[in-house]
C-alpha positions in Angstrom: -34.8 2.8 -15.9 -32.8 3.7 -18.8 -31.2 7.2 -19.2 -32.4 9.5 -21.7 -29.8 10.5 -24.3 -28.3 13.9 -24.1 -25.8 15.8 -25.9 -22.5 16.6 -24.3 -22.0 20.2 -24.1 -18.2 19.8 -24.8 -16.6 17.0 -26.1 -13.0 17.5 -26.5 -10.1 19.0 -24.6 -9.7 23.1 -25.1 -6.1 22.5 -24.3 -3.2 19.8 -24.6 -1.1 21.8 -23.0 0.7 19.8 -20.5 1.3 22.1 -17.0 4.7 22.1 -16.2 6.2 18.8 -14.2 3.1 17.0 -14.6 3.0 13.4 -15.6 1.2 12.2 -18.4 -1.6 9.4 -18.4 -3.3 7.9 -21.6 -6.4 6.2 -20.2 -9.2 4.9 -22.0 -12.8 6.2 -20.5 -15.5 3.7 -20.9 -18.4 6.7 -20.2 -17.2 8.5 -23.2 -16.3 5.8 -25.4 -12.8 7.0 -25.8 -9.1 8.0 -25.1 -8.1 10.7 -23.3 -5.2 12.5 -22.2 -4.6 13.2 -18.4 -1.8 15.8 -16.4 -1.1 15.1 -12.9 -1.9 12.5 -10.2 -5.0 14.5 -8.7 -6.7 14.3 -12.3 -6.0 10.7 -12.8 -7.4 10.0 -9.3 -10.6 12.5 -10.0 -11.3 11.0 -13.4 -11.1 7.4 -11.3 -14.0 9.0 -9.0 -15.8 10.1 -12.3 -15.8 6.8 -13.8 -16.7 4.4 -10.5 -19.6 7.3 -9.6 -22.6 6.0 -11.4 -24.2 9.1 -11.0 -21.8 10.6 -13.3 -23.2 10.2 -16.8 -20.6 11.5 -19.0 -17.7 13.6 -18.7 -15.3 16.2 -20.3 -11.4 16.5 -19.5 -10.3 20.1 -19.7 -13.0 21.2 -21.6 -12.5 24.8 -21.7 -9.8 27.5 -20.6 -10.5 29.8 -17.4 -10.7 33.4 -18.9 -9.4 35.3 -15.5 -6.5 32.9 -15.2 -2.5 33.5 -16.6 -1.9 31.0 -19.2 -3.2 27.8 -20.0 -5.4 27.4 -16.7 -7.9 24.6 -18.0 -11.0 23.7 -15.5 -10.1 20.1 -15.0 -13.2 18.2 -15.7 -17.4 19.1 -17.3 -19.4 16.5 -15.2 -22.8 15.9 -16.3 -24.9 13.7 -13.5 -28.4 12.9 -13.0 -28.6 16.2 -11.3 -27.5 18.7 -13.3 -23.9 20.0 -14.7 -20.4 21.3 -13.2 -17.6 22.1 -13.8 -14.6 20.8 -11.5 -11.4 22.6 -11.0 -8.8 21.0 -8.6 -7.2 23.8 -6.9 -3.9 24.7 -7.4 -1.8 26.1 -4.1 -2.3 30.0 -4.9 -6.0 29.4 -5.7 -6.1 26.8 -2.4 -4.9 29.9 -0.9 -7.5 32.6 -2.2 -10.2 30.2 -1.2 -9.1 29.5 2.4 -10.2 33.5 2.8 -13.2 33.1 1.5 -12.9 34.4 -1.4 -14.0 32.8 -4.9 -11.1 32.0 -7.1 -12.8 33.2 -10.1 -15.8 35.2 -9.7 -16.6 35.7 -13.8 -16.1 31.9 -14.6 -19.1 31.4 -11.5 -21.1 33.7 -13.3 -20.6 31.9 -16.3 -21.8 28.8 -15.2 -24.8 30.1 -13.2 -25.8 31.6 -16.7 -25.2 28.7 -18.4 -26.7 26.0 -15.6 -23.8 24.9 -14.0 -22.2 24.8 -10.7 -18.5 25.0 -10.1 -17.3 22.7 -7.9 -13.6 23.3 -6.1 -11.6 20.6 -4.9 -8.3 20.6 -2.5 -5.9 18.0 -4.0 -5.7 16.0 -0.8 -9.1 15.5 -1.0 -8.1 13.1 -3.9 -6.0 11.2 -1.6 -8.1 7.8 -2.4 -6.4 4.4 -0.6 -3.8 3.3 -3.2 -5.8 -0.3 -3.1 -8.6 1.6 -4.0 -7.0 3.7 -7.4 -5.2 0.7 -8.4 -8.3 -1.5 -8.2 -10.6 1.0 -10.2 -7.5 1.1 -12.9 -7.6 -2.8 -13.4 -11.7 -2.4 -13.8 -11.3 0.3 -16.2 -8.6 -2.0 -18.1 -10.7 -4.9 -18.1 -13.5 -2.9 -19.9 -11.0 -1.1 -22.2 -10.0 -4.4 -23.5 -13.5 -6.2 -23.5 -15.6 -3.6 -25.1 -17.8 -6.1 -26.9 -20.6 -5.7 -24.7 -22.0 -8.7 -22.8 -25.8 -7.9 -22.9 -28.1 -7.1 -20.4 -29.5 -10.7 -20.2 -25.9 -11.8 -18.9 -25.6 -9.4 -16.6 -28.3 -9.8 -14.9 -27.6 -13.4 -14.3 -24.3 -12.0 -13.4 -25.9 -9.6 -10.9 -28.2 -12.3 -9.6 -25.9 -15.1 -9.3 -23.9 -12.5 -6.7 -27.0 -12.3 -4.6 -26.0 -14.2 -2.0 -22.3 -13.3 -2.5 -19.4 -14.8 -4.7 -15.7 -14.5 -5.3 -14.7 -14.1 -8.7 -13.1 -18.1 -9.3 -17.0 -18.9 -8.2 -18.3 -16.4 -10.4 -16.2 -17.4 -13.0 -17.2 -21.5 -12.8 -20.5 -20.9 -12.3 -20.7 -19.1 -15.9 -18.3 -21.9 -17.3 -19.6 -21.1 -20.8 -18.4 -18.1 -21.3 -15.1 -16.5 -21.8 -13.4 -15.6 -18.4 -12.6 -12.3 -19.1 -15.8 -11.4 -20.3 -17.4 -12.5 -17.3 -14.8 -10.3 -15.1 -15.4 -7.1 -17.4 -19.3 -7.8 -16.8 -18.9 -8.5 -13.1 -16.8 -5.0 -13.0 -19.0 -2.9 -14.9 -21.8 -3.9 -12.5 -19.2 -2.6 -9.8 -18.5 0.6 -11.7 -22.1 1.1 -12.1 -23.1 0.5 -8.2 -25.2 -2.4 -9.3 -22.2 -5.1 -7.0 -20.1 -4.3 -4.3 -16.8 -5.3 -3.6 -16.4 -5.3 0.4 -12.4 -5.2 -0.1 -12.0 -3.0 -2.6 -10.2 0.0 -0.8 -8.0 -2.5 1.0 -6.8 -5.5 -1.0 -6.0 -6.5 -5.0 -8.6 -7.8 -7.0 -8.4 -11.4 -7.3 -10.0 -14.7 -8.1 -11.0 -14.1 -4.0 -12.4 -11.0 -4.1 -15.8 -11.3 -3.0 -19.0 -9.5 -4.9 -22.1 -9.0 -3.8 -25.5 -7.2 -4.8 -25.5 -3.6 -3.3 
């Protein structure tokens, strides 16, 4: 069944504002249909989780500023799923710290969001701590669809999903759909992965290759 449209409730980042000895990541985000900017490995690994969840529908990096926080404190991510809205905010050592009390972190921005429908979800950073295999696999998926954006229809990939019934590494996957152009096949193969449709029995422990194995979920 196909998803009802809906309007993003933010759109853009509220800040640019990089937090201080953070590295920098331009990634390109196929569920929003654009570039964004990214600060810090526990954001590039959650924004990995948004994009291979297909629950998540769309998504919103920084998209507004917390009001009861010192500076430039940005929630890290609006996630809209099937399910409703949140906002995510990967906690920072002090805040990890407040929380480990039991405390809330910030009591007005939870009343906020239980105003305005949403849920705030916390996160410790090393519950980020994805299998390197993993992170690095999901990259080269994301790439693949940043560079093939022409889209390869739904008739192709369901022959794509079908043809993986039974199971097939990528080389098979690839002659079997001789015809087209190798690289669209792979972007369609991976979007199918990305989207839960195939599975990819090594993907948290080896580098996608012409061996890697797919097979219908």
């Amino acid at each position: 069944m196909e998803r009802a449209m809906r309007s993003p409730r933010f759109r853009k980042a509220a800040t640019d504002v990089r937090p201080y000895g953070t590295h920098r990541f331009d990634v390109f985000g196929p569920k929003v249909g654009r570039r964004l900017t990214l600060f810090g490995r526990s954001a590039l690994q959650l924004w990995l989780r948004l994009e291979s969840t297909p629950q998540v529908v769309t998504y919103c990096e920084r998209p507004l500023l917390v009001p009861e926080a010192r500076g430039s404190r940005a929630a890290d991510f609006w996630v809209c799923t099937d399910d409703g809205e949140q906002l995510h905010l990967v906690l920072r050592s002090s805040e990890a710290t407040i929380a480990a009390k039991g405390l809330r972190v910030y009591p007005a921005l939870d009343a906020w969001c239980r105003a305005n429908a949403m849920t705030v979800h916390t996160i410790l950073p090393g519950e980020l701590d994805d299998p390197e295999p993993l992170c690095q696999n999901r990259l080269t998926m994301l790439q693949y669809l940043a560079a093939n954006t022409a889209a390869a229809g739904d008739e192709i990939s369901r022959a794509i999903a079908i043809a993986c019934n039974d199971g097939l590494t990528l080389i098979e996957l690839e002659q079997r759909f001789a015809a087209l152009d190798p690289e669209l096949v792979r972007a369609s193969a991976f979007s199918l992965v990305l989207k839960g449709v195939l599975d990819c029995p090594t993907i948290a422990s080896q580098p996608l290759g012409p061996n890697s194995r797919l097979v219908m979920s």
